[in-house]
Biopython code that builds the backbone (N, CA, C, O; Angstrom):
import numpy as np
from Bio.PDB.StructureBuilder import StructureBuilder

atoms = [
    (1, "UNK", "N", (0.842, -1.171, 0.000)),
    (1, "UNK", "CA", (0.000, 0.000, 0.000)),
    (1, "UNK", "C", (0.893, 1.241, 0.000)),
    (1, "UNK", "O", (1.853, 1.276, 0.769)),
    (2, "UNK", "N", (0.642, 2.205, -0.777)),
    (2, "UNK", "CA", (1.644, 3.289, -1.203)),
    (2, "UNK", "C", (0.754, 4.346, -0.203)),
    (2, "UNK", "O", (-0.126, 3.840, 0.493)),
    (3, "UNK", "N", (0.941, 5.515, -0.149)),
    (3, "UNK", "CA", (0.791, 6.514, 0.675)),
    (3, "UNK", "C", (-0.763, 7.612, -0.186)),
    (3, "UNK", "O", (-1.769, 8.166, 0.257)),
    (4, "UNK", "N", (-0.359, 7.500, -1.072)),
    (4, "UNK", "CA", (-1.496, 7.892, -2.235)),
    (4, "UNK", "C", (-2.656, 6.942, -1.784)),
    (4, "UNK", "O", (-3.739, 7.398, -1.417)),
    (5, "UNK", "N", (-2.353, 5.452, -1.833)),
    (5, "UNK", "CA", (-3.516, 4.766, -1.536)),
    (5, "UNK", "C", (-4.562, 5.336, -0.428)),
    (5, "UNK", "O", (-5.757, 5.549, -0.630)),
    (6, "UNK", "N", (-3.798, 5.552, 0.875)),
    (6, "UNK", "CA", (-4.233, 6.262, 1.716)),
    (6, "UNK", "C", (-4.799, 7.637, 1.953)),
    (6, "UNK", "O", (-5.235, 8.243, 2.931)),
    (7, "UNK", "N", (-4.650, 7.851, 0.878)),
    (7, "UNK", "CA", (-5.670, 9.570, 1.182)),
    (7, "UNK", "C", (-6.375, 9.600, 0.279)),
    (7, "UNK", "O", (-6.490, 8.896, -0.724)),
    (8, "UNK", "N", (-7.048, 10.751, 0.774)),
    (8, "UNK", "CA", (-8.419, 10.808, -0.329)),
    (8, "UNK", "C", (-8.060, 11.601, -1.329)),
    (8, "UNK", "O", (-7.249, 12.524, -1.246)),
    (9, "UNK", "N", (-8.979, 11.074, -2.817)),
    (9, "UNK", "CA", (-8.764, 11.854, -3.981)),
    (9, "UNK", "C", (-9.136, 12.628, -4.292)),
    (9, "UNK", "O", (-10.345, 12.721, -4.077)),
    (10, "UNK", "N", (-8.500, 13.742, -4.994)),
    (10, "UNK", "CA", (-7.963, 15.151, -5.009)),
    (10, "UNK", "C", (-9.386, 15.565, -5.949)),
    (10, "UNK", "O", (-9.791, 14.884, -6.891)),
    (11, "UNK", "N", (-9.753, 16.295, -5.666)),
    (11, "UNK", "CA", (-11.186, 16.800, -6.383)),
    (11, "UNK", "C", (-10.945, 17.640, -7.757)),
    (11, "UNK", "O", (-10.051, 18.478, -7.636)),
    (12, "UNK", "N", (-11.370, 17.602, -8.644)),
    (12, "UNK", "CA", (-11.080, 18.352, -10.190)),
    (12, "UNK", "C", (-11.535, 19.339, -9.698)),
    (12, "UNK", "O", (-10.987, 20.078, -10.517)),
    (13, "UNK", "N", (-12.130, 20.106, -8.992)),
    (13, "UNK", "CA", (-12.280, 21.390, -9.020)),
    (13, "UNK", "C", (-11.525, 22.458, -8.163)),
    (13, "UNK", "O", (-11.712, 23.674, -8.202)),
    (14, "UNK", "N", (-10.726, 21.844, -7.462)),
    (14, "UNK", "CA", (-9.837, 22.384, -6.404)),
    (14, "UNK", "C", (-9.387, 22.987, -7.434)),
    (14, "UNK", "O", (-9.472, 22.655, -8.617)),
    (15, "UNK", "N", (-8.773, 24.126, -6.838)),
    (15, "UNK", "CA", (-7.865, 25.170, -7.684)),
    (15, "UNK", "C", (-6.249, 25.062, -7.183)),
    (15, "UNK", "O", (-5.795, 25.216, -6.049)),
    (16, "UNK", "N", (-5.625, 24.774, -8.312)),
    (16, "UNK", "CA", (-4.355, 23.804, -7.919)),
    (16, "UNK", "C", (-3.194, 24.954, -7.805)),
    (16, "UNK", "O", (-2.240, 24.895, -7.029)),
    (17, "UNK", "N", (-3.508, 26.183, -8.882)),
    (17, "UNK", "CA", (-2.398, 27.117, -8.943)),
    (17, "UNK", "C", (-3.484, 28.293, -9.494)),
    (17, "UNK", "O", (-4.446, 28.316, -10.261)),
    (18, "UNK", "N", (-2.727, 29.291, -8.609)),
    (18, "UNK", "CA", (-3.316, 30.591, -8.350)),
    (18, "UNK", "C", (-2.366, 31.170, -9.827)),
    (18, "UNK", "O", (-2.953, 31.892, -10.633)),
    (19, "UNK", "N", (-1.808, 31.023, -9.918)),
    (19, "UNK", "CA", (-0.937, 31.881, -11.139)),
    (19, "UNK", "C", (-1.186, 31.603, -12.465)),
    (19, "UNK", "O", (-0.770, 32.261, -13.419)),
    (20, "UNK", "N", (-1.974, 30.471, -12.512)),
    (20, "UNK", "CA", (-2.254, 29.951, -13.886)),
    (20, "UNK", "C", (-3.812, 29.872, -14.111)),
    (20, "UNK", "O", (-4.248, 29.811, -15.260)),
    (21, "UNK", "N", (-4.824, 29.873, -12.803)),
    (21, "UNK", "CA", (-5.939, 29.417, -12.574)),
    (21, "UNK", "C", (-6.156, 27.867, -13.256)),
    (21, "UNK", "O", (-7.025, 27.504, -14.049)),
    (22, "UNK", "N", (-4.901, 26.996, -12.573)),
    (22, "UNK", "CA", (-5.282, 25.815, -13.408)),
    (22, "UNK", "C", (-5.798, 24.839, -12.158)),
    (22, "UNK", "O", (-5.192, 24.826, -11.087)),
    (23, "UNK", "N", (-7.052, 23.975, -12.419)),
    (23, "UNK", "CA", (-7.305, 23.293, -11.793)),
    (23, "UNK", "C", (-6.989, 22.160, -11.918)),
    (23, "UNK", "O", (-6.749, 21.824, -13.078)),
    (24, "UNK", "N", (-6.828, 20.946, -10.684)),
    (24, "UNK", "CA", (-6.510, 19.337, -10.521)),
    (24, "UNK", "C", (-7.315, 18.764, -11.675)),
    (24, "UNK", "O", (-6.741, 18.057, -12.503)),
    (25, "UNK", "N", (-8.382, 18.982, -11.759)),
    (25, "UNK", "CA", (-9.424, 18.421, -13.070)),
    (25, "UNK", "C", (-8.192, 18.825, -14.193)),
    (25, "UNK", "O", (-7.486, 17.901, -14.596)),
    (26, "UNK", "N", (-7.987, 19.971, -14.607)),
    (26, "UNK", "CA", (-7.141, 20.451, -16.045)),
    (26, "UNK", "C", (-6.237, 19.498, -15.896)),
    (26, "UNK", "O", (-6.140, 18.681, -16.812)),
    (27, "UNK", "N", (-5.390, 19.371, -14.753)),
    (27, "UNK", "CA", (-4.088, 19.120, -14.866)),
    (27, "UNK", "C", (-4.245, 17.465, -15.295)),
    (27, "UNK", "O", (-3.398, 16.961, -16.032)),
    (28, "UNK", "N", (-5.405, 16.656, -14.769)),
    (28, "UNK", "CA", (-5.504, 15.672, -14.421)),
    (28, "UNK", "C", (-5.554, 14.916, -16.141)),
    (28, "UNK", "O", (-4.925, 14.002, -16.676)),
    (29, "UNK", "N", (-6.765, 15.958, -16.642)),
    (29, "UNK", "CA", (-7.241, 15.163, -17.950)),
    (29, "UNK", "C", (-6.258, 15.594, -19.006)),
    (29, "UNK", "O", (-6.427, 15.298, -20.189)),
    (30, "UNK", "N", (-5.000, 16.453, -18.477)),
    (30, "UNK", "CA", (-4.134, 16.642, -19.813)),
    (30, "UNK", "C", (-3.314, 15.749, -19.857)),
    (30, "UNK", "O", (-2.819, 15.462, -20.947)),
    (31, "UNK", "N", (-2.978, 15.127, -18.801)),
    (31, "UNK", "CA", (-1.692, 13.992, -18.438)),
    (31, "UNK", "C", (-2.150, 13.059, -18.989)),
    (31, "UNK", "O", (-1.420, 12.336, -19.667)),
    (32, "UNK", "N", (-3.668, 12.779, -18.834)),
    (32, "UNK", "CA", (-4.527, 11.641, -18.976)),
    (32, "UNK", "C", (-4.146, 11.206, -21.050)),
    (32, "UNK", "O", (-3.663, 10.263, -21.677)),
    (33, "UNK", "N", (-4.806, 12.736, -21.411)),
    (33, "UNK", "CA", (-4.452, 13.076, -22.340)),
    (33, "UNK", "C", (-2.989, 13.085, -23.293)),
    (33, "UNK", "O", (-2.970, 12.961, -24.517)),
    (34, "UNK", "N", (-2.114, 13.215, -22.647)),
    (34, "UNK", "CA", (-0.780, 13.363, -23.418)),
    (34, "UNK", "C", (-0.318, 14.662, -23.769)),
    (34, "UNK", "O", (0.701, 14.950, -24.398)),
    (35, "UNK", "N", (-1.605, 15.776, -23.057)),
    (35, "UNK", "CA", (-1.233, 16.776, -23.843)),
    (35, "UNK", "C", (-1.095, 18.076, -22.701)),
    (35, "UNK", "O", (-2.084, 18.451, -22.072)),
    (36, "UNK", "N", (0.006, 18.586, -22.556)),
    (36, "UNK", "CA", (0.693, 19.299, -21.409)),
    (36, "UNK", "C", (2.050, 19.546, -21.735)),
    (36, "UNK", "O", (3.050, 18.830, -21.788)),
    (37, "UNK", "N", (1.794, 20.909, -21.967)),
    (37, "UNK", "CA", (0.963, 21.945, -21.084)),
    (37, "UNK", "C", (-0.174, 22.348, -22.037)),
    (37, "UNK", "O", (-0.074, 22.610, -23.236)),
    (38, "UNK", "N", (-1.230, 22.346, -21.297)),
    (38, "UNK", "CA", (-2.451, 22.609, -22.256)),
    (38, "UNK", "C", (-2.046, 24.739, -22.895)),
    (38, "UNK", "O", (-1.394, 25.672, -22.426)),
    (39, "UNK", "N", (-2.783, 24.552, -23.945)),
    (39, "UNK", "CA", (-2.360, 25.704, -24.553)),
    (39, "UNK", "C", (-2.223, 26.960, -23.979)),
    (39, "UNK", "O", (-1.280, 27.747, -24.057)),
    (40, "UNK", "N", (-3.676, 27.085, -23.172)),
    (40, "UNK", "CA", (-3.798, 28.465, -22.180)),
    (40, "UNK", "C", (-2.700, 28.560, -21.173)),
    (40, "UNK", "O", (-2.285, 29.642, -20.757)),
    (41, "UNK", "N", (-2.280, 27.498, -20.823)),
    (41, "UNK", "CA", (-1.302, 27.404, -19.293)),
    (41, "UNK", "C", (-0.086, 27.129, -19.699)),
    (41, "UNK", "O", (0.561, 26.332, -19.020)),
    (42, "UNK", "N", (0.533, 27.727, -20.923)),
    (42, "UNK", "CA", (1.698, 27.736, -21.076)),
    (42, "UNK", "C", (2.727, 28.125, -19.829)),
    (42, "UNK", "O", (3.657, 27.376, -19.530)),
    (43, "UNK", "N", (2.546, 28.986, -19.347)),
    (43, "UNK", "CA", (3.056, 29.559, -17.894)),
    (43, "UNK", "C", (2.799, 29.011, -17.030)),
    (43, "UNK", "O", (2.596, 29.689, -16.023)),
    (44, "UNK", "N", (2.683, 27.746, -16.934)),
    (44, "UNK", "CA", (2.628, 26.949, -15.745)),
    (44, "UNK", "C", (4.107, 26.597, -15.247)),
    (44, "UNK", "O", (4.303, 26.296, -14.069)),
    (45, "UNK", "N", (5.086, 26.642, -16.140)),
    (45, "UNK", "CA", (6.637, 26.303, -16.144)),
    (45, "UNK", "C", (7.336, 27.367, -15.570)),
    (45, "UNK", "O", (8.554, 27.437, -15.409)),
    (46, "UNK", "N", (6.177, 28.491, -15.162)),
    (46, "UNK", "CA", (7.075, 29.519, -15.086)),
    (46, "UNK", "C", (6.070, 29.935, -13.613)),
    (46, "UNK", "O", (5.570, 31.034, -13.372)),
    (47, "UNK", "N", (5.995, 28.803, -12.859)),
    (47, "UNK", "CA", (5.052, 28.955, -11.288)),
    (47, "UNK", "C", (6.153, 29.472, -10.215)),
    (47, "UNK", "O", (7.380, 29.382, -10.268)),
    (48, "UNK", "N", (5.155, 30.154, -9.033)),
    (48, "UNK", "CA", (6.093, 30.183, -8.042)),
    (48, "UNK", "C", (6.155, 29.014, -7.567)),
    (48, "UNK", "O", (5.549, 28.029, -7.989)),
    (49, "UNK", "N", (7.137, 29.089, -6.366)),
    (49, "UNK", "CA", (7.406, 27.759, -5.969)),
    (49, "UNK", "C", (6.601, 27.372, -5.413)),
    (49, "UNK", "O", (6.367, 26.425, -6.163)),
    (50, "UNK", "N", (5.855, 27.274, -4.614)),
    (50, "UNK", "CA", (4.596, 27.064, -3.552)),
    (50, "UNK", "C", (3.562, 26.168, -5.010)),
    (50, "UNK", "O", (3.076, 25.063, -4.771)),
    (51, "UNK", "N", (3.385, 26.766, -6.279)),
    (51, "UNK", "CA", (2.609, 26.369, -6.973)),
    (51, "UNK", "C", (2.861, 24.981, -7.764)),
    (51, "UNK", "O", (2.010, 24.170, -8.132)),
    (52, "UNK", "N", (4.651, 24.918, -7.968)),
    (52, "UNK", "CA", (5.434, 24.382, -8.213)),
    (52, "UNK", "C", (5.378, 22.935, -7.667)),
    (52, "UNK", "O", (5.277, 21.937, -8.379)),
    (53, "UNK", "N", (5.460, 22.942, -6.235)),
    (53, "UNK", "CA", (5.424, 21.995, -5.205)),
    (53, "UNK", "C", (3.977, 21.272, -4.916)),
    (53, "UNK", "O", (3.861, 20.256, -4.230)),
    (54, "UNK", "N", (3.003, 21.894, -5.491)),
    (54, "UNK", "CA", (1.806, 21.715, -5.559)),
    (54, "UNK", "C", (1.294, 20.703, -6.855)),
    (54, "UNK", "O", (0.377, 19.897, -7.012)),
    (55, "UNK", "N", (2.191, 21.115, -7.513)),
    (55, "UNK", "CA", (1.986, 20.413, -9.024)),
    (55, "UNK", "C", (3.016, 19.190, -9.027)),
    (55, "UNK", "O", (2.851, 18.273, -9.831)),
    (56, "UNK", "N", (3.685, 19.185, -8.458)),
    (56, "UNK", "CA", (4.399, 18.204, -8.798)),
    (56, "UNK", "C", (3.655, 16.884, -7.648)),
    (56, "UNK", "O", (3.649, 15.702, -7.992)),
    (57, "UNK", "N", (3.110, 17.324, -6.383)),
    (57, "UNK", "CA", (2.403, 16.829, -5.699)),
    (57, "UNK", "C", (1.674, 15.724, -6.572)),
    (57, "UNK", "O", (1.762, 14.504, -6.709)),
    (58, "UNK", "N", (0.790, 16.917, -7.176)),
    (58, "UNK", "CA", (-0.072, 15.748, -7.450)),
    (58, "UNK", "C", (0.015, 14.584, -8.719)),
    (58, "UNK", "O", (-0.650, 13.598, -9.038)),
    (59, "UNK", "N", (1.298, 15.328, -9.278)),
    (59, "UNK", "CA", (1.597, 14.678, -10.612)),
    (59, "UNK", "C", (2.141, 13.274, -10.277)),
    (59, "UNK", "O", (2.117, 12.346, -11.085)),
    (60, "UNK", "N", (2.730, 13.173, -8.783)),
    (60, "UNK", "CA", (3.244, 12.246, -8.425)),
    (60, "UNK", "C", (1.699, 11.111, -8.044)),
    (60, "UNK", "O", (1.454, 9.981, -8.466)),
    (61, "UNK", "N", (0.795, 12.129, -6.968)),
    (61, "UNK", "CA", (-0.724, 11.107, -6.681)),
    (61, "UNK", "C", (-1.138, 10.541, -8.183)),
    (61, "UNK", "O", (-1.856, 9.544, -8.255)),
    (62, "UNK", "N", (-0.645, 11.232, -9.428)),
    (62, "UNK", "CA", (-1.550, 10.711, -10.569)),
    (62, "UNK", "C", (-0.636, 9.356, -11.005)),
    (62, "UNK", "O", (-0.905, 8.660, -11.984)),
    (63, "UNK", "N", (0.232, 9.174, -10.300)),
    (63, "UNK", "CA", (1.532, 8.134, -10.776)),
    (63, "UNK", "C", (2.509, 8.350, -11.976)),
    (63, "UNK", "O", (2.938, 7.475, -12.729)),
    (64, "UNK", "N", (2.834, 9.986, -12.009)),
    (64, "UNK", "CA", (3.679, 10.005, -13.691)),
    (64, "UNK", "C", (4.897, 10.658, -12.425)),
    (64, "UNK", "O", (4.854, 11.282, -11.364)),
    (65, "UNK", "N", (5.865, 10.087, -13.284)),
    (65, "UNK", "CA", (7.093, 10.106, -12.329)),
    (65, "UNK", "C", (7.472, 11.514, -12.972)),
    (65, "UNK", "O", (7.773, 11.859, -14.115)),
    (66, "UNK", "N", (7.290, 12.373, -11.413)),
    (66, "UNK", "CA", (7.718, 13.758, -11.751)),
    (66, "UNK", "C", (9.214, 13.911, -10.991)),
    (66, "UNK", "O", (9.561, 14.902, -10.349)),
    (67, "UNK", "N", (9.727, 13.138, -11.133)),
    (67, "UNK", "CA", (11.467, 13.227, -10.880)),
    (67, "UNK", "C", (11.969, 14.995, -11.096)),
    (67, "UNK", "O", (11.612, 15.787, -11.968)),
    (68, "UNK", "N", (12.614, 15.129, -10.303)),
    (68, "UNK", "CA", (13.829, 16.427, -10.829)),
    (68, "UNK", "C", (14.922, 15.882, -11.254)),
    (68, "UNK", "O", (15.851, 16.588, -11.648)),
]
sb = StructureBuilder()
sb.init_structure("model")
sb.init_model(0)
sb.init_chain("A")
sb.init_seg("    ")
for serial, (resi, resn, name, xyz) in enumerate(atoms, 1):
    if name == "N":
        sb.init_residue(resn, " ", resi, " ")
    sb.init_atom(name, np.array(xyz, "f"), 0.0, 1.0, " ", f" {name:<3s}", serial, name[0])
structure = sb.get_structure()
């Protein structure tokens, strides 16, 4: 049992980053998708850190290895 197993899942409407207005739903169905950075949120690469740490969060709950 991984640690993800254990918590609850992250709601698509939460608002994931204030700088991009991108939500867990966006982020979720572009990965899903293949397609990221979706067009509007080009500037997602360019987050503060707080937003940064947030995204990579969950990129990790979605299981895509967000390695540095």
């Amino acid at each position: 049992m991984t640690p993800a197993d254990t918590q609850p899942e992250l709601r698509d409407d939460l608002l994931l980053c204030y700088c991009t207005m991108l939500t867990v739903g966006q982020l979720r169905a572009a990965w899903a998708a293949g397609r990221w950075p979706l067009p509007e949120k080009e500037n997602t690469g360019k987050l503060c850190t707080a937003c940064v740490g947030d995204l990579l969060y969950c990129l990790r709950r979605f299981g895509v290895d967000a390695s540095l």
